[in-house]
C-alpha positions as CSV (number, residue, x, y, z in Angstrom):
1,X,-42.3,24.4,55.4
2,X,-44.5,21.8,57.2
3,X,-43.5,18.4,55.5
4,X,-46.9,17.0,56.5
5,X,-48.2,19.3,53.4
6,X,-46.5,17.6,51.3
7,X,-47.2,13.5,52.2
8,X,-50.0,11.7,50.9
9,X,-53.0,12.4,53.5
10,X,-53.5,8.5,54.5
11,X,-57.2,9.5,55.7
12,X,-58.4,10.3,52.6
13,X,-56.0,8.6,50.3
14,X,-55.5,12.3,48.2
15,X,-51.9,12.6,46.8
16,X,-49.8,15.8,45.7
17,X,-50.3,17.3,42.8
18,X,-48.1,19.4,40.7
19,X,-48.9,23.3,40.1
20,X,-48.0,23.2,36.5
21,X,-50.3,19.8,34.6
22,X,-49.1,19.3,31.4
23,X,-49.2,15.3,31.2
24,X,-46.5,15.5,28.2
25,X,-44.3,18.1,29.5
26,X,-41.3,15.8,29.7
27,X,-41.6,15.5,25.8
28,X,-39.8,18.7,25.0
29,X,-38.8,19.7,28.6
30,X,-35.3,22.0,29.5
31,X,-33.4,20.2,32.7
32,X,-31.0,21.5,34.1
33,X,-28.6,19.0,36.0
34,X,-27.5,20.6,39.6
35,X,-24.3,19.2,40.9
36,X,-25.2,20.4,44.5
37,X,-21.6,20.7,46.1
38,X,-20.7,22.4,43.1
39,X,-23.6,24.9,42.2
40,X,-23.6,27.9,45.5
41,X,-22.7,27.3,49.2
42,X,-25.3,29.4,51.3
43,X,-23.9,28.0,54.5
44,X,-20.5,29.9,53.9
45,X,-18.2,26.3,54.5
46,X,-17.1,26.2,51.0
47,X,-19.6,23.4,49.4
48,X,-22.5,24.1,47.7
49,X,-25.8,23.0,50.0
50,X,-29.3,23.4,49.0
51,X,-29.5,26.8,50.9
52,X,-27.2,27.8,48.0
53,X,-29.8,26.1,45.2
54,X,-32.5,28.0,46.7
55,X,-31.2,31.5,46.7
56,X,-30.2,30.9,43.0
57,X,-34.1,29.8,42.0
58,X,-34.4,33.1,40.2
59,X,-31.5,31.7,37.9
60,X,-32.9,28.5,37.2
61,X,-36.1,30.7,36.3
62,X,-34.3,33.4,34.1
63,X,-32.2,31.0,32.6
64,X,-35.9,29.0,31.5
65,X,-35.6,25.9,32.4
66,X,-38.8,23.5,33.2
67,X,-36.9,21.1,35.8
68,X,-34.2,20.4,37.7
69,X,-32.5,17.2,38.2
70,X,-29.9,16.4,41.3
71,X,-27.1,14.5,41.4
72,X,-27.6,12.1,44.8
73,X,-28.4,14.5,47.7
74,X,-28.4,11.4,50.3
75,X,-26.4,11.0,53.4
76,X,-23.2,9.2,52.1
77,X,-19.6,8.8,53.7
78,X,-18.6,10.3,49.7
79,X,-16.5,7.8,48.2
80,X,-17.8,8.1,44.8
81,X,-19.2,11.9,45.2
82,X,-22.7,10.6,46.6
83,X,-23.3,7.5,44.9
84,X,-22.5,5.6,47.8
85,X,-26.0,6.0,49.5
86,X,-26.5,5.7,53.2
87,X,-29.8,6.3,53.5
88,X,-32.8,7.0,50.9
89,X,-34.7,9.0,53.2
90,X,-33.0,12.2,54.1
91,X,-30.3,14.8,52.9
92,X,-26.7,15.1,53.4
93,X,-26.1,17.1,56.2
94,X,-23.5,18.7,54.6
95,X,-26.4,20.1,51.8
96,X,-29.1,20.9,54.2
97,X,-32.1,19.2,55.7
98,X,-35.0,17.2,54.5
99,X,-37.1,19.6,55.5
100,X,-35.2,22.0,53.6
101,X,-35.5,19.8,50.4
102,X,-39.0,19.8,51.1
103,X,-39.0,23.4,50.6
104,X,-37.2,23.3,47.4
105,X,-39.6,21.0,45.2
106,X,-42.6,23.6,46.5
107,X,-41.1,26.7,45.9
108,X,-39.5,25.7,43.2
109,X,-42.6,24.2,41.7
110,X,-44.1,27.6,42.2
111,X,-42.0,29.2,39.6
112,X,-42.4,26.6,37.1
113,X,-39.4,24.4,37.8
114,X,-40.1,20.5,38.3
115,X,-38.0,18.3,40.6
116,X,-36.1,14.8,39.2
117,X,-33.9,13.1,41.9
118,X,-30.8,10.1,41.5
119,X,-31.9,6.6,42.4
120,X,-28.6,4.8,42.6
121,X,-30.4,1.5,42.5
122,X,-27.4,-1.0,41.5
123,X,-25.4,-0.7,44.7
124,X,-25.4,1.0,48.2
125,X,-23.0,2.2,50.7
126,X,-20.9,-0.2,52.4
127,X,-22.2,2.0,55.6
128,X,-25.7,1.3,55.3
129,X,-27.8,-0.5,57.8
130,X,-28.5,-3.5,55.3
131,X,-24.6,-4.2,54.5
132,X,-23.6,-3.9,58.2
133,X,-25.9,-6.2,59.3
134,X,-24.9,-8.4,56.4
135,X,-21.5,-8.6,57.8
136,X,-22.1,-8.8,61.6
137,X,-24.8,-12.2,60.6
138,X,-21.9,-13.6,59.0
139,X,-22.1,-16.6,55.8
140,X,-25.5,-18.2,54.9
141,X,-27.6,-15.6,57.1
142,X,-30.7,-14.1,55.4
143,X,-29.3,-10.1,55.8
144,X,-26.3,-11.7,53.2
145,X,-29.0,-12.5,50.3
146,X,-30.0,-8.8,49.6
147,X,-26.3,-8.8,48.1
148,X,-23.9,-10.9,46.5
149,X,-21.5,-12.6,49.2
150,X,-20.1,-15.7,47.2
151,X,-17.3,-18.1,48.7
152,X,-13.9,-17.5,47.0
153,X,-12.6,-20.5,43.7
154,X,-9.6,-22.5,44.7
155,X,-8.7,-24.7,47.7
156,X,-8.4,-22.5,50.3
157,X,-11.7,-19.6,48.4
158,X,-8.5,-17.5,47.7
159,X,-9.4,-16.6,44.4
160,X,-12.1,-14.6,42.9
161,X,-15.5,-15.6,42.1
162,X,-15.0,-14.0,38.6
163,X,-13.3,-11.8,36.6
164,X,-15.7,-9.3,35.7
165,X,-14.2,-6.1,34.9
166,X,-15.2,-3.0,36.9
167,X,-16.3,0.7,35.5
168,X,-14.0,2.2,38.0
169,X,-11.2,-0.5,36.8
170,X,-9.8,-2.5,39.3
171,X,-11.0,-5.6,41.0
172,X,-14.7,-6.4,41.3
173,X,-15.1,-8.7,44.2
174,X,-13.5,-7.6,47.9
175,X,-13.2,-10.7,50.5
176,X,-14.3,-10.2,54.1
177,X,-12.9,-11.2,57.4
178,X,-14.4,-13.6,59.9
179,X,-15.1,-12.7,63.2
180,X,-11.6,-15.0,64.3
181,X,-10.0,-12.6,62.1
182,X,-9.6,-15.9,58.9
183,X,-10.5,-15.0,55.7
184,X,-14.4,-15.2,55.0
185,X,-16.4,-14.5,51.6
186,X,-15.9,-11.9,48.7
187,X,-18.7,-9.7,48.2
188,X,-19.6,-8.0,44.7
189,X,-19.1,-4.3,43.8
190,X,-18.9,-3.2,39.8
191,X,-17.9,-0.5,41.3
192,X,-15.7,0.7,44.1
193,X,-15.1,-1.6,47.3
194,X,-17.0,0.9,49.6
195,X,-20.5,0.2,47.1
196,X,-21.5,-3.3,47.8
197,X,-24.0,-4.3,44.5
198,X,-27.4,-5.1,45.8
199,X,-28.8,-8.6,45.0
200,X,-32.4,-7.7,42.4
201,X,-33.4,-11.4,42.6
202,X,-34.3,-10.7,46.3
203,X,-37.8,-9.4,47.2
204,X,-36.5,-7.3,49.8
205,X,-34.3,-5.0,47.4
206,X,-37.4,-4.6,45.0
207,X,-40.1,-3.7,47.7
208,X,-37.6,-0.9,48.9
209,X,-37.2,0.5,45.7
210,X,-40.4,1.1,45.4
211,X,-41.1,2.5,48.8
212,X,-38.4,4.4,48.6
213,X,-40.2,5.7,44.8
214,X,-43.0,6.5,46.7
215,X,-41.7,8.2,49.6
216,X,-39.7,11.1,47.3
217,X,-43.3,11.2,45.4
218,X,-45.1,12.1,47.9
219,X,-43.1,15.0,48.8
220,X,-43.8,16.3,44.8
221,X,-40.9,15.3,42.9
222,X,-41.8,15.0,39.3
223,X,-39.3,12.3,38.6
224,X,-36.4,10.1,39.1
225,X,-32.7,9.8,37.0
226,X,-32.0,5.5,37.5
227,X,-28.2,5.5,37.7
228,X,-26.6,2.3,36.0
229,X,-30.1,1.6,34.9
230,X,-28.8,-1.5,33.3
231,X,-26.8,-3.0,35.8
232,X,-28.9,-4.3,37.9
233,X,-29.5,-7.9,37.7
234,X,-26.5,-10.6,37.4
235,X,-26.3,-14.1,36.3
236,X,-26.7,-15.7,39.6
237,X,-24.7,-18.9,37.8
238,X,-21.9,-15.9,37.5
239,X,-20.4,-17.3,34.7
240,X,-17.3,-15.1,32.8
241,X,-18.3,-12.8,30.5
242,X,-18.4,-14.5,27.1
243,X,-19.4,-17.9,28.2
244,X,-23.3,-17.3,27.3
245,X,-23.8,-15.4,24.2
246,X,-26.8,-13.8,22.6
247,X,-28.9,-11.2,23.6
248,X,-29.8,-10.5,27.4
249,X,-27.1,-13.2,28.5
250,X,-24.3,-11.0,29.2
251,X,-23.6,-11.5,33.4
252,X,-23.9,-8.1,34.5
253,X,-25.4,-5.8,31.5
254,X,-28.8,-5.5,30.2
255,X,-30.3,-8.5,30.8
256,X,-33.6,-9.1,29.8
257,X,-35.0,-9.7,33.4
258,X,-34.3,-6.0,34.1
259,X,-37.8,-5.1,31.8
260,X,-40.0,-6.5,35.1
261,X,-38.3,-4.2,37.4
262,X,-39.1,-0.8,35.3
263,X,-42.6,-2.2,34.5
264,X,-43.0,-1.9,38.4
265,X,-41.7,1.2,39.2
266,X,-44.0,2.9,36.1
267,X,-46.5,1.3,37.8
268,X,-45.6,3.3,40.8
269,X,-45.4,6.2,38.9
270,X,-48.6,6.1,37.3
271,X,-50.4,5.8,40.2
272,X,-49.7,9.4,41.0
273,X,-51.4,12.3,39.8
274,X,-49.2,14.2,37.4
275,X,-46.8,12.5,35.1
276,X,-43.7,11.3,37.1
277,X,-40.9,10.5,34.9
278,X,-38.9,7.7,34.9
279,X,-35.5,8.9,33.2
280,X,-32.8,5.6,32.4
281,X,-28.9,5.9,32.7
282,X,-28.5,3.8,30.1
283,X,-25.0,2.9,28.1
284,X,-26.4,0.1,25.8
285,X,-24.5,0.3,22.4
286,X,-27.6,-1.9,20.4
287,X,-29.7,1.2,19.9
288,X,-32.9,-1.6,19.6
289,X,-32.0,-2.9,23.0
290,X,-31.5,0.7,24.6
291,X,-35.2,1.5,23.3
292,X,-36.6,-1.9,24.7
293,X,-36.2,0.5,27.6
294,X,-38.9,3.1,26.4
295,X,-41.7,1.0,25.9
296,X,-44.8,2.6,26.6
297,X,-44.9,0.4,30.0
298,X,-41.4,1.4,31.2
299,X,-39.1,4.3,31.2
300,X,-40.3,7.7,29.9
301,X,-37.0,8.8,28.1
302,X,-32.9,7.7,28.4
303,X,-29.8,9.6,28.2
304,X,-28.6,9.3,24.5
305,X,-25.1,9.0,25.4
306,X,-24.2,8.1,21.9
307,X,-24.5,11.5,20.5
308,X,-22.0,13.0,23.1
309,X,-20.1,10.5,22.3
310,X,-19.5,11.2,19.4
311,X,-16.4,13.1,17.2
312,X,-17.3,16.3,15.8
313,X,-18.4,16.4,12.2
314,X,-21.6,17.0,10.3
315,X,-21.5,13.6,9.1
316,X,-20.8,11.9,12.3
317,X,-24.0,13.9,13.8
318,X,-26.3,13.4,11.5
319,X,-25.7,9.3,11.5
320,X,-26.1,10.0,15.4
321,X,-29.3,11.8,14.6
322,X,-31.0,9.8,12.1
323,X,-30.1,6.5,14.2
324,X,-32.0,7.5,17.6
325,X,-34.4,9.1,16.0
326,X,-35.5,5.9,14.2
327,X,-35.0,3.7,17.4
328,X,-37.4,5.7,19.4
329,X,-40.1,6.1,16.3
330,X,-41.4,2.5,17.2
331,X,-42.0,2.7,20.7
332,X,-42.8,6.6,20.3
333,X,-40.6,7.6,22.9
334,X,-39.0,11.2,22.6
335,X,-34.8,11.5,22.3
336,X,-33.0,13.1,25.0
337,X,-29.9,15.2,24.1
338,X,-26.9,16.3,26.6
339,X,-23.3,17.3,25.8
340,X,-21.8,16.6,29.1
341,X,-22.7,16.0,32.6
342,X,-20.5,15.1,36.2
343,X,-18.9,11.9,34.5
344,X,-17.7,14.0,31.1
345,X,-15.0,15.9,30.2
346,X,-16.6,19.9,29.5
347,X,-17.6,20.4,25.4
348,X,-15.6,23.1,25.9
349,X,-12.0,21.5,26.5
350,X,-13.4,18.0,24.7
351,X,-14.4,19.9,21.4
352,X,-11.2,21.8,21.2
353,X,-9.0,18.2,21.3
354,X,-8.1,16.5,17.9
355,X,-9.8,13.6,19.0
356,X,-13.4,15.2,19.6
357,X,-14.5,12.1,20.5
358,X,-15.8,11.2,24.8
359,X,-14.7,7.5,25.8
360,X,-14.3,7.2,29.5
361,X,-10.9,5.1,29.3
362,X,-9.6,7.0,26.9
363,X,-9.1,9.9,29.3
364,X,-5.5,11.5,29.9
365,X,-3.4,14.2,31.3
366,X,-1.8,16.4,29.8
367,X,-4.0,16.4,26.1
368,X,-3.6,19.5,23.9
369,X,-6.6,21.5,23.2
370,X,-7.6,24.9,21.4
371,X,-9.9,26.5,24.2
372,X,-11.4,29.3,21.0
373,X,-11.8,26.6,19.0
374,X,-13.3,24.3,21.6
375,X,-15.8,27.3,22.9
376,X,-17.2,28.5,19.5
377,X,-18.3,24.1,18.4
378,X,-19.6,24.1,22.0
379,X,-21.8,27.0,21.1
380,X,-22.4,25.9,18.0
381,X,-23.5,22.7,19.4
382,X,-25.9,24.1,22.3
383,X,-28.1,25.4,19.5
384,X,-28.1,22.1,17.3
385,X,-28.6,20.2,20.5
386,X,-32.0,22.9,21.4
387,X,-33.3,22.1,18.0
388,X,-33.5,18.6,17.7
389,X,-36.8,17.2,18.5
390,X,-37.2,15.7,22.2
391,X,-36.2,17.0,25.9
392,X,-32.7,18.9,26.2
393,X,-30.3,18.4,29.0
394,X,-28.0,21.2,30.4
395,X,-25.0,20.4,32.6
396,X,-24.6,23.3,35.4
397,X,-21.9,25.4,33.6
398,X,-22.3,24.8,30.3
399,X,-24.6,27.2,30.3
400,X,-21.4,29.3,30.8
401,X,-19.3,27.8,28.5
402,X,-16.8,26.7,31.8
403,X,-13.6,24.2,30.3
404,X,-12.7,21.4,32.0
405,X,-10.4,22.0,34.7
406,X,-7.1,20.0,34.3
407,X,-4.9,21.2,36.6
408,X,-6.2,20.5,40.0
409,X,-3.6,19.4,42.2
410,X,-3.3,15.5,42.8
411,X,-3.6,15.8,46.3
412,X,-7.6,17.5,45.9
413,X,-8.6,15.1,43.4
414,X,-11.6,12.7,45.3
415,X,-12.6,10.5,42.0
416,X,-12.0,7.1,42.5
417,X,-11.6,7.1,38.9
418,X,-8.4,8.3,39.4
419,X,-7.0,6.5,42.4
420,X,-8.7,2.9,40.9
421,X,-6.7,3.4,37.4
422,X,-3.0,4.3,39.0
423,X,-3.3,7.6,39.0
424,X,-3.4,7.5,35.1
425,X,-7.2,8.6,34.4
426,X,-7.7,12.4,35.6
427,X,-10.9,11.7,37.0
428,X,-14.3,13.5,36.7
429,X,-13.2,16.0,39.8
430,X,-12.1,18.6,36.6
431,X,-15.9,18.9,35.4
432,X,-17.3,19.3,38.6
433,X,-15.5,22.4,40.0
434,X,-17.5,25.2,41.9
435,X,-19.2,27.7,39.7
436,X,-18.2,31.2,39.3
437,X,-21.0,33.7,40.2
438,X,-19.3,37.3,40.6
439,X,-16.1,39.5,41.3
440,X,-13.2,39.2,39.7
441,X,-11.3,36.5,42.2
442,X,-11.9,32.8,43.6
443,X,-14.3,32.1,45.4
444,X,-16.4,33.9,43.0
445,X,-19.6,34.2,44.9
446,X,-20.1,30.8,45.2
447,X,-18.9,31.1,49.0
448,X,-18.3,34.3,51.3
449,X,-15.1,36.0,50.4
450,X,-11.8,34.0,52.0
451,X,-13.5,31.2,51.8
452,X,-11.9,27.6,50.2
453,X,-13.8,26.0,48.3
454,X,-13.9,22.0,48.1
455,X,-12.3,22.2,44.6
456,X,-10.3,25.4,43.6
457,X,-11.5,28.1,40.9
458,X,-9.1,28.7,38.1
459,X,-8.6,32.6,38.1
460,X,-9.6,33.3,34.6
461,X,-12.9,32.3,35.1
462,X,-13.2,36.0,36.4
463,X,-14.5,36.5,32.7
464,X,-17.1,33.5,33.2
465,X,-18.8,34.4,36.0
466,X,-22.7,35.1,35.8
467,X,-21.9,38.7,36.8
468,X,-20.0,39.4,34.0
469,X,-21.6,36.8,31.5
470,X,-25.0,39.0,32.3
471,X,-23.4,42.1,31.1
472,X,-22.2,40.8,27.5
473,X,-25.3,40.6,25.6
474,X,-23.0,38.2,23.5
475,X,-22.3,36.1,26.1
476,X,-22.8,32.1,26.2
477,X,-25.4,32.3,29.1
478,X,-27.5,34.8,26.7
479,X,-27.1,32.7,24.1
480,X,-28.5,29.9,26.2
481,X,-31.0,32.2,27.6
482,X,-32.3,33.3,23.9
483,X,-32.3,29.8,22.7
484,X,-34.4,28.4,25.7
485,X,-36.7,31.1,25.1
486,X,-37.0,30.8,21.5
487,X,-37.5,26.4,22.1
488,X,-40.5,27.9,24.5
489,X,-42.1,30.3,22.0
490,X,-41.7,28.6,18.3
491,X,-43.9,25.5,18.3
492,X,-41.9,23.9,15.7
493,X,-39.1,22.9,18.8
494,X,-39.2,20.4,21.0
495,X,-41.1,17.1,20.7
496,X,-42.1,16.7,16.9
497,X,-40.8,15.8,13.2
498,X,-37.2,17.2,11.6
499,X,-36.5,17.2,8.3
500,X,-32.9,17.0,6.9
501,X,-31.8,19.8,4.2
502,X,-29.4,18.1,2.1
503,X,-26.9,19.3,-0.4
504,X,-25.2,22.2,1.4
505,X,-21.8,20.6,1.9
506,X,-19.9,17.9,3.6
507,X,-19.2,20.3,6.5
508,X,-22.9,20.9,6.6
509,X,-25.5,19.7,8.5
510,X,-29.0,21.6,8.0
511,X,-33.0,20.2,9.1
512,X,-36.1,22.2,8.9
513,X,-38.6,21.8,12.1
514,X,-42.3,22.5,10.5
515,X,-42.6,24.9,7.8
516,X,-40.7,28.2,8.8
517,X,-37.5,27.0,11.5
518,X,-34.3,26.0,9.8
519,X,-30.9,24.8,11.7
520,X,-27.5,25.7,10.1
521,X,-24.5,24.0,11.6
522,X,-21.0,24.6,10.0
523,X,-18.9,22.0,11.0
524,X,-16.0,23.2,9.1
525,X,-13.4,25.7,9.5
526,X,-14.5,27.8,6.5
527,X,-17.6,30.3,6.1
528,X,-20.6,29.1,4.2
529,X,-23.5,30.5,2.4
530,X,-26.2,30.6,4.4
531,X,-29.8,28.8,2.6
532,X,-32.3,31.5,1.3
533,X,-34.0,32.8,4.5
534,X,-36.5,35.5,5.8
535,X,-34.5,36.0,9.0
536,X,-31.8,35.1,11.6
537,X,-33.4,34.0,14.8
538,X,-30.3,33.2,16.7
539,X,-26.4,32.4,15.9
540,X,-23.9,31.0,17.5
541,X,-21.0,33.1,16.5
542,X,-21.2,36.5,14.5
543,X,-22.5,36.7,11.0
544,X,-21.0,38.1,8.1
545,X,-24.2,39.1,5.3
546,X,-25.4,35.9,4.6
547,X,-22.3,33.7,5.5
548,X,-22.1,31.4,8.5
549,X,-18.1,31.2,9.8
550,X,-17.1,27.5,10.6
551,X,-17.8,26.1,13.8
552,X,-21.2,27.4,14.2
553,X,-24.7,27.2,14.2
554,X,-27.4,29.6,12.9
555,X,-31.4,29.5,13.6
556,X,-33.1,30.2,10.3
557,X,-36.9,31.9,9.9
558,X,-37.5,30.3,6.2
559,X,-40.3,29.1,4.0
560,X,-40.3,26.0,2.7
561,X,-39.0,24.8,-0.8
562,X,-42.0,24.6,-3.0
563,X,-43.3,21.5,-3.0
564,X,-46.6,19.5,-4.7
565,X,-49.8,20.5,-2.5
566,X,-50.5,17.1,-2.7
567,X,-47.9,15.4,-1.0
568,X,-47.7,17.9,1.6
569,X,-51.2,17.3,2.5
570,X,-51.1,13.9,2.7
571,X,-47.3,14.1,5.5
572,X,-49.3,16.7,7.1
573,X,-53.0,14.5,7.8
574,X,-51.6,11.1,7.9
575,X,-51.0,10.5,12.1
576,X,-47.2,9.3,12.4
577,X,-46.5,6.3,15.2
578,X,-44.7,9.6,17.1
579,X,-47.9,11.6,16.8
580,X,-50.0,8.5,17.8
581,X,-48.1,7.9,21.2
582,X,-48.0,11.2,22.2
583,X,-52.4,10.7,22.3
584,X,-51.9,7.9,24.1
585,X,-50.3,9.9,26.8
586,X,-52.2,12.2,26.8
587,X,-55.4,10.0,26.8
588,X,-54.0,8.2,29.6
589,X,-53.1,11.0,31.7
590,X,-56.9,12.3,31.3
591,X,-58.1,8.6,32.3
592,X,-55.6,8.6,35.7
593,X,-57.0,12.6,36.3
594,X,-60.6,10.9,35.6
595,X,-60.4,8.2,38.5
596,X,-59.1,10.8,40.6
């Protein structure tokens, strides 16, 4: 496809415009997260390329989903799976071509299917033009500025700048050599040595931001996933953390300068037709702070990590539940809900542990889990997480109900995770394993037959595969399938009000959305009566009469409890905040389609 349909035609100063024009559609939208060397390999080498994406577009569109997001598609030398970008303006080679991406966001556009793209905006590769020209200009030069190259403490700059502690683990500051071969500066990296952090009180790294916003714009993505959205600017006293306290004065986490940068990129944003989403990485346990976030001005929606987080248990849930929902209601933001993604251990495997609960240090070799168990609560908790009002994350192979793989050998494993914690933490290699597609042997359609894949494919995923999952109308991918449909048809999912249904049980948690959709989730191990009801629409697990078995989830058709006509008129007239923000993006929408 001719990439000069897709730029912004400078003469007349039109810009792309997405097929489908909903201005709220990232409200209740379905994405679908696509691990790109993990999803299918169309150039037979054994990792998945974006000739692989686009011969599965007619799974994306069976499965229903209304976008697509990628994980970092960027040249990158891969030391942290692609978050280590070289260069913000073209693909891997590996995965394919820009012009080949290109061709992606159209056609898949032309099924329905919206593009979202990483931004990895806290650090870059150590390989990119802007750090090796920082280290060829040496101390004090201009190039050094755009990142954080601080002399070392102590007599001779031996020691550290600081102790701040690293998400990989390990040290956060690397020291460079002078071109006599003595010791020179440290440079900063919260992450691994080979991703320098970029310095956010420079012009330089905020201009390129944006142009680099504008350039994947122009080519019609609908919207960009911020990695480490909260990372990004550091107290440039660098003091330990602890040594400021309140609010916004930690050193390297969500500091209150951060709010200027996203008001600038939704700027950016909103200067294009179509809405194009900003979407925040954001692990901020104050749930007030993590919504400061969503103000109308800034991000569109966050990940709400604290719901996977959490243990399984209706009551653990529902606090979950009730708590996001009443962040968001003031700055009438919509929740997003995922159950895993690259960085998590598969609901599958996680759900079947005793401790149900995701912490990333906490993971292990070697822990016990019950894979029925684990499969029939990850069902059950695809359909609770499809009924709760907002947008709905799906991490590629969920939809097939794939466990974590824990048994890859040491030598394959690439997290630096892994290597940064002494070997002790698995890594996130286990999650991101190639998917199964057909036949009843690795590679599993997901590369020619002989082929090796990057990561292996356990052989009992011969019952996982598409192929076979398509067959078995009880399968998890229908049951995804059906559920994404049903979101689509009934108008009570997606964005809008719940309503909790109490006094079912302890291991029960139950909401209504409108007037005829309830949601049933057992969270015990024991059958339960199911609440009066007109009809199943869905269910997790089979049925027996009117009881649900434990560890599931059942989609009610059901009228409401009677109730005074009075009150119900005046919760059904009265505008909410939510209702009231959801007109005012829809009234701005039409005022930006207006100018244009």
């Amino acid at each position: 496809m001719d990439s000069d349909v897709l730029t912004r035609e400078q003469a007349s100063g039109r810009r792309t415009t997405p097929s489908t024009t909903d201005p709220l559609w990232w409200r209740s939208a379905v994405i679908y997260q696509v691990y790109v060397r993990s999803f299918a390999d169309g150039s037979g080498d054994g990792t998945g390329d974006l000739a692989g994406v686009r011969a599965h577009l007619g799974y994306l569109k069976a499965l229903g989903v209304d976008a697509v997001w990628f994980n970092p598609w960027y040249p990158s030398p891969m030391a942290d799976g692609g978050y280590d970008v070289q260069d913000y303006r073209d693909i891997h080679p590996q995965f394919g071509s820009l012009a080949e991406a290109e061709a992606f966001i159209q056609e898949a556009l032309a099924l329905g299917i919206r593009t979202i793209i990483d931004v990895v905006p806290n650090h870059i590769s150590d390989q990119h033009e802007w750090f090796q020209a920082a280290l060829a200009a040496g101390p004090g030069s201009p190039e050094r500025e755009r990142f954080w190259f601080h002399p070392g403490k102590g007599e001779n700059g031996d020691e550290i700048p600081t102790h701040w502690v690293s998400s990989f683990q390990g040290s956060t500051w690397t020291r460079t050599t002078n071109p006599d071969g003595t010791p020179g500066e440290w440079y900063l990296h919260m992450f691994t040595p080979e991703q320098p952090d970029l310095n956010w009180n420079h012009p330089d790294v905020r201009r390129e931001h944006e142009e680099i916003l504008k350039f994947w714009f122009d080519r019609g993505v609908a919207g960009v996933r911020i990695d480490s959205a909260a990372l990004l600017i550091k107290d440039a006293d660098l003091p330990e953390v602890g040594e400021k306290r309140g609010p916004g004065q930690h050193p390297t986490e969500d500091r209150d300068e951060l709010h200027d940068v996203y008001r600038s990129w939704r700027a950016v944003a909103d200067s294009y037709a179509g809405t194009r989403v900003l979407v925040g990485e954001i692990w901020v346990p104050d749930i007030e702070r993590f919504t400061a976030y969503l103000r109308p001005d800034e991000m569109h929606t966050a990940f709400n990590f604290d719901f996977l987080a959490r243990p399984w248990g209706a009551a653990s849930f529902r606090e979950s539940i009730e708590q996001t929902l009443a962040a968001h209601a003031p700055v009438g933001a919509p929740s997003t809900w995922v159950l895993s993604n690259h960085d998590v251990t598969r609901t599958v495997t996680r759900y079947g542990r005793e401790d149900t609960a995701f912490a990333f240090l906490k993971k292990r070799f070697g822990v016990p889990t019950d894979p029925e168990i684990g499969s029939n609560r990850a069902r059950a908790a695809a359909l609770l997480v499809a009924a709760l009002p907002g947008s709905l994350y799906i991490y590629q192979g969920d939809e097939l109900g794939l466990p974590e793989v824990e048994d890859l050998p040491l030598e394959l494993i690439e997290d630096p995770m892994h290597y940064r914690s002494g070997g002790i933490d698995p890594g996130r290699d286990g999650c991101r394993v190639p998917l199964p597609w057909s036949g009843d042997r690795p590679p599993f359609g997901f590369s020619p037959e002989g082929t090796r894949t990057w990561l292996p494919q356990p052989a009992q995923w011969a019952a996982l595969t598409v192929e076979a999952q398509e067959a078995d109308p009880a399968s998890t991918l229908n049951l995804y399938r059906e559920a994404i449909r049903l979101r689509r048809e009934l108008p009570e999912l997606g964005d809008g009000p719940l309503e909790w249904i109490d006094g079912l049980g302890s291991d029960i948690l139950a909401f209504r959305r409108g007037d005829t959709f309830a949601c049933v989730v057992n969270t015990g191990d024991e059958p339960v009566t199911l609440p009066a009801h007109d009809a199943v629409l869905l269910a997790s697990a089979p049925l027996d009469g009117v009881h649900l078995p434990g560890n599931s989830t059942a989609w009610l058709q059901t009228e409401r409890d009677a109730e005074p006509p009075a009150a119900r008129a005046a919760t059904s007239t009265k505008p909410t905040h939510h209702e009231g923000r959801r007109r005012q993006e829809a009234g701005a929408a039409l005022k930006r389609k207006e100018r244009r």
